[in-house]
N, C-alpha and C positions, 0 to 999 in steps of 0.2 A: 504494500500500500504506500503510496506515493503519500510525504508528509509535505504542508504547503504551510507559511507564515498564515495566508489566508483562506480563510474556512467560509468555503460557498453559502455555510448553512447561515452565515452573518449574514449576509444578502437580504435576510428575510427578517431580521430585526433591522434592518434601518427605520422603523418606525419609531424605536425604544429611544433614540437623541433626544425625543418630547421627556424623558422622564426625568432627567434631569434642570430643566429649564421646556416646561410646557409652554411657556407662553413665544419663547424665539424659535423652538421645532414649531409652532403652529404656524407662524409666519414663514419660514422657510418652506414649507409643505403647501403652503396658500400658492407663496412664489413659484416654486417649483411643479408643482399641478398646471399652475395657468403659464408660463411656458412652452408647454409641450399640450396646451389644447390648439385646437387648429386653427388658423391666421390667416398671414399673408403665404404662411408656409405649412403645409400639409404635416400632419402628423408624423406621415412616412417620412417624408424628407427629414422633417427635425430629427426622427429617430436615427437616421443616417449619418446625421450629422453629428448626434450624440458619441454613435459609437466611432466617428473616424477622433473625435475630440477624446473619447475614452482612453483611445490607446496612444494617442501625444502625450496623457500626464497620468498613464499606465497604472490605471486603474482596473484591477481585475475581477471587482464588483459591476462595476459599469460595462465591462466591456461583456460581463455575463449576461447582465441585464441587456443591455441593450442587440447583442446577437440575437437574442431570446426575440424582444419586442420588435426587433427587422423581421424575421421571420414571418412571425404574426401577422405583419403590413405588408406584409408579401414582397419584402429586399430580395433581391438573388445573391446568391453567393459572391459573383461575380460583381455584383455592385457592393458588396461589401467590401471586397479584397480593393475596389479600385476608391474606395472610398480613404480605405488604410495608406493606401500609395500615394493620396491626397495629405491626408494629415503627414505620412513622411516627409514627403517633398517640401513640405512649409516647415517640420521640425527641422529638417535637415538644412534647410534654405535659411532660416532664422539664426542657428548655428554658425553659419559660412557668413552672412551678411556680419556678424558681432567681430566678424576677424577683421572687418576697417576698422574696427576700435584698437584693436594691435598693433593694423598698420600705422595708424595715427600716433598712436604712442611711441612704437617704436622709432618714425620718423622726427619725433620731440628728442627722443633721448639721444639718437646717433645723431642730432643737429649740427 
């Protein structure tokens, strides 16, 4: 049996954060619900967007959740993966743009 820091079965108490402070989980929950009701942008899509966003700040609650709730909204696999290659390309691009902060600096220091 594979042992993991994170335990899928917590997925399912994310409601329990109200018990310690009911009144800011209620708010969060209000937020968080109306969000991800339907808008300018379809459910499906927001869900899309959840999970390419899940896995930029590797989240393996969300990224369960949200596989799960694509699924449901009828994502294809393939739009998943190309969703993933989305958020990489912007992790990775965010990454490489902060090395003009290097270049800068290092062009300060070897003045």
């Amino acid at each position: 049996m594979q042992k993991t820091y994170y335990d899928p079965a917590d997925l399912k108490k994310f409601g329990a954060i109200r018990e310690w402070n009911q009144e800011l989980g209620d708010k969060f929950f209000e937020y968080y619900n109306s969000v991800f009701e339907e808008g300018s942008l379809s459910a499906r899509e927001k869900s899309l967007i959840a999970l390419a966003v899940s896995h930029t700040v590797q989240c393996p609650y969300c990224i369960d959740a949200y596989t799960h709730d694509g699924l449901q909204r009828g994502v294809t696999k393939e739009e998943m993966m190309e969703a993933l290659h989305v958020a990489a390309a912007i992790r990775g691009g965010a990454s490489l743009v902060h090395g003009v902060q290097m270049m800068n600096k290092m062009n300060k220091l070897d003045g």
